[in-house]
N, C-alpha and C positions, 0 to 999 in steps of 0.2 A: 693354597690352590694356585697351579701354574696360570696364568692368564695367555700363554702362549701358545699355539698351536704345531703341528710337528705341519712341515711343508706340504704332504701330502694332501692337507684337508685343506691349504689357503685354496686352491681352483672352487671346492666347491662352498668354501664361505664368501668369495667374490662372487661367483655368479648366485648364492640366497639374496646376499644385497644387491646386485645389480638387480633382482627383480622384486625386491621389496622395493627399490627405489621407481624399480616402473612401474606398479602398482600406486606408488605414492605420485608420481606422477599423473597417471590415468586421474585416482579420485580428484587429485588436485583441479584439471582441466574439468570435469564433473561438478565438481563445485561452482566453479567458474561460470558456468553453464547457467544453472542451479542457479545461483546467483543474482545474474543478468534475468533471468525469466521471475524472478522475484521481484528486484529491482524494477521491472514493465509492470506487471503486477500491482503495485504500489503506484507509481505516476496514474495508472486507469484506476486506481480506487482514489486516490485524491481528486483528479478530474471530474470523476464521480460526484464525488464531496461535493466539490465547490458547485456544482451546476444542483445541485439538490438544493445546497443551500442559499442558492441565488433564487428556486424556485420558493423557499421556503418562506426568503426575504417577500416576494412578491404578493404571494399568498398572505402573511399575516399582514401586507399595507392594503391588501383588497377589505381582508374582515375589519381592519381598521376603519377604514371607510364605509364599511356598512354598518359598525357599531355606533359611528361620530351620527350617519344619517338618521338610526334610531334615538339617538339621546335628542336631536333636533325636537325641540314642541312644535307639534304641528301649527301653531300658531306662526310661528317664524318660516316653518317650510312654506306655508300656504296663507300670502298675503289674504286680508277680507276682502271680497268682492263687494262693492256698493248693491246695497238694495235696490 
């Protein structure tokens, strides 16, 4: 199979690739886009994360604190008052 073209047809085998290559370019800059909006995306769900998980931190030193206060015997929470 010849892999050469007769002269006639190079005009319009340049201008198929010149616009498959702007095509390739368009999605490219699309991508790019795409990309960046993912990329934001991602930092606001980490930012996310971490404040949940600082809330989460706080939360389980509060039930901590209320579990230490019920294991306390009441004897120790509450000195005897003299008769």
């Amino acid at each position: 199979m010849n892999a050469t073209k007769p002269p006639s047809e190079l005009p319009a085998l340049l201008h198929a690739l010149s616009d498959k290559a702007d095509r390739l370019a368009l999605r490219h800059a699309e991508l790019q886009r795409i990309n960046a909006l993912l990329d934001e995306r991602v930092r606001q769900l980490e930012a996310e994360r971490d404040a949940l998980r600082q809330r989460l931190g706080e939360a389980r030193a509060r039930v901590d604190h209320l579990l230490a206060r019920l294991d306390t015997p009441p004897a120790a929470a509450k000195p005897d008052l003299p008769a």
